[in-house]
N, C-alpha and C positions, 0 to 999 in steps of 0.2 A: 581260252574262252570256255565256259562252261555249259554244260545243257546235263543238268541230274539224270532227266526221264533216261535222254538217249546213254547215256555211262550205266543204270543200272541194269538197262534191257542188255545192254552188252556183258554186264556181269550175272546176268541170271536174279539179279535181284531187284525186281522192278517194287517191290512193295518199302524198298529202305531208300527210296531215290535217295535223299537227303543226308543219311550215314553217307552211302558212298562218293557223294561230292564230297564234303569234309573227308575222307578216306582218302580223295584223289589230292585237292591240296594242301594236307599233311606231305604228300610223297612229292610234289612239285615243287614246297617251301622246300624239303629234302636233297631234290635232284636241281636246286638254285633258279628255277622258273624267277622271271625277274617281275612278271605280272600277271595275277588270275584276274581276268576278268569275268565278272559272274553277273552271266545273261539270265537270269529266271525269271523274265519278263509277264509270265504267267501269276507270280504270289501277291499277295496282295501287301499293303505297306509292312503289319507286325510282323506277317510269316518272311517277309524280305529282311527287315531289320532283322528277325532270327539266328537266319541264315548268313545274313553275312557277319554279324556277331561271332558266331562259331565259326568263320573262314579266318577273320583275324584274329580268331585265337589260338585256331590252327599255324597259320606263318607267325606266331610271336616268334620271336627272336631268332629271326632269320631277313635274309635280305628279301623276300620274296613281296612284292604288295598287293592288297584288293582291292581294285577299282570296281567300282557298282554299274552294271551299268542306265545311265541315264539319269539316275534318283542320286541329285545331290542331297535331298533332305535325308534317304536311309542311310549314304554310305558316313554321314554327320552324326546321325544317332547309333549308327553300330561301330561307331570310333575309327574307321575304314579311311586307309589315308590318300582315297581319290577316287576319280568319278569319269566314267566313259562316256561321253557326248552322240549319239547318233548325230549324221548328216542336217538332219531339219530341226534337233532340237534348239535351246533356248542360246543366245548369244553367248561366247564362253567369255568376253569380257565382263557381262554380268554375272558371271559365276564366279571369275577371280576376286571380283570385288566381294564375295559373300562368304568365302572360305577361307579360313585362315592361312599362314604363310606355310610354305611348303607341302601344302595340298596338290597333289597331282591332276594336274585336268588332258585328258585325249582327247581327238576328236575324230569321228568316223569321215571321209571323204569320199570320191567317187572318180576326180579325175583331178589332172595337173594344177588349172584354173583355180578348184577349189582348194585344193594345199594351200596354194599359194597366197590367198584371200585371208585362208584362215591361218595361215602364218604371220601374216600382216598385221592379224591382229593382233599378236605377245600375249596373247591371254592363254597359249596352251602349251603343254609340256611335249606331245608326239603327238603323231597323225597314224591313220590305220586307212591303209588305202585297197579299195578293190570294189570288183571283184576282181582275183588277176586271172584265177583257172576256173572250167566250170567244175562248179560244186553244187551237189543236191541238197545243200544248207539253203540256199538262196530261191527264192519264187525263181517259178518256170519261167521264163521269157527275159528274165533282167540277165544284160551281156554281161561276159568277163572283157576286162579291158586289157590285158596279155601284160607281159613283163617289160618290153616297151614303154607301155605307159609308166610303170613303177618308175624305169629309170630314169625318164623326164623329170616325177616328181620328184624322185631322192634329188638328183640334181640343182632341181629348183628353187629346194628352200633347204634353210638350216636348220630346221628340225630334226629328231629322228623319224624316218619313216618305217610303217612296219606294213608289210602286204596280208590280205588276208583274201580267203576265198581259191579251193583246190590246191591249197598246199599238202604236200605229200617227200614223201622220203625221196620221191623221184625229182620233186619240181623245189626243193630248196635248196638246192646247189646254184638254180638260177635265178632264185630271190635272190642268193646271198651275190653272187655276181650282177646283179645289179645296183647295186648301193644300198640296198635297204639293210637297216641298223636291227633287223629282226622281220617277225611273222605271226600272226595270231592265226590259232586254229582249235577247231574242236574234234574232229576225226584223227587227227595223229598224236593228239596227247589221248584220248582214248585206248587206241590204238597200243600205245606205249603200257598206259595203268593198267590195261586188262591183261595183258603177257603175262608171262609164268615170272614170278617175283618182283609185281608190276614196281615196287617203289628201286629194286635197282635197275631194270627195265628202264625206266623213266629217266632213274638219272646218269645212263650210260648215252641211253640216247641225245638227251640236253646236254650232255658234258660231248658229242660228237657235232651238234649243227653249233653250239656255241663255235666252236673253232674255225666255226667256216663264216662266221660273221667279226671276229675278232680285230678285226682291223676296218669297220663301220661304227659309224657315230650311235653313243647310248643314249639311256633315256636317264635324264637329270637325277 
């Protein structure tokens, strides 16, 4: 999951926000990252379309994809093969019916109940569940639902599920022990790009939690 501001402040380069995100999923498509998704919920339509223009043209010809988040219409016009759903946004079976076949559709969640709802409805490819740890990505006051809750919902539905929220080097051995098929984060791929040779940095570290999820259900 991406945030430019916060990646360039951590590189010292707060005036290229937008080089060093294309920098960082260059080295993701790289180190086999199976999904960027790009939060810049701040740009407005052209400079979105921009940007994720140049993200998928970054992962060409690699397994890695961009999903937009929320804005089916940019991730359409910047040729971007899928689109991440917040919790309240528009119904995803009206979105399958609007994008063509093999269009990737997510959807953000919050507890079991709602997996489960929104698995019912066959209109999405993976769920992203949380909050699981606290994390200072999230407004003050909104709980974490603990790793407990993860495992009811990997359980519950056949989807892939992916936790997000306070994942860290320390807490993803017990994502990965709970059933979830992965983890979306924006501090530890950070974390990883900014290290000293961030692109093998990155893909030493994704080539280490992959294998502790290797035997969890993928994303289609």
């Amino acid at each position: 999951m991406t945030d430019r501001r916060r990646l360039a402040a951590r590189l010292g380069r707060s005036g290229e926000a937008q080089a060093c995100l294309i920098e960082q999923v260059e080295a993701a498509a790289a180190a086999g990252v199976d999904l960027v998704h790009l939060r810049e919920r701040d740009l407005p339509a052209r400079a979105l379309v921009q940007l994720a223009s140049a993200c998928v043209r970054a992962a060409a010809g690699t397994s890695t994809r961009i999903v937009v988040n929320d804005r089916v219409d940019v991730a359409l016009a910047a040729g971007a093969p899928g689109v991440h759903l917040r919790s309240d946004s528009i119904d995803s079976a009206r979105v399958r019916g609007a994008v063509p076949a093999g269009f990737l559709v997510g959807r953000s969640v919050h507890d079991t109940e709602e997996a489960v709802t929104e698995a019912a409805r066959g209109a999405v490819d993976y769920l992203v569940l949380g909050t699981i740890f606290p994390t200072p990505s999230k407004a003050a006051g909104q709980p974490d639902i603990g790793p407990s809750a993860l495992r009811r919902a990997a359980r519950s539905v056949s989807l892939p599920v992916l936790a997000i929220g306070g994942v860290t080097s320390a807490t993803i051995p017990v994502v990965a022990g709970s059933g979830a098929s992965g983890f979306a984060a924006i501090g530890w791929f950070i974390d990883a790009f900014a290290g000293a040779g961030p692109s093998e940095e990155l893909a030493v570290r994704v080539a280490v939690v992959r294998r502790l999820f290797d035997t969890s259900r993928s994303i289609p």
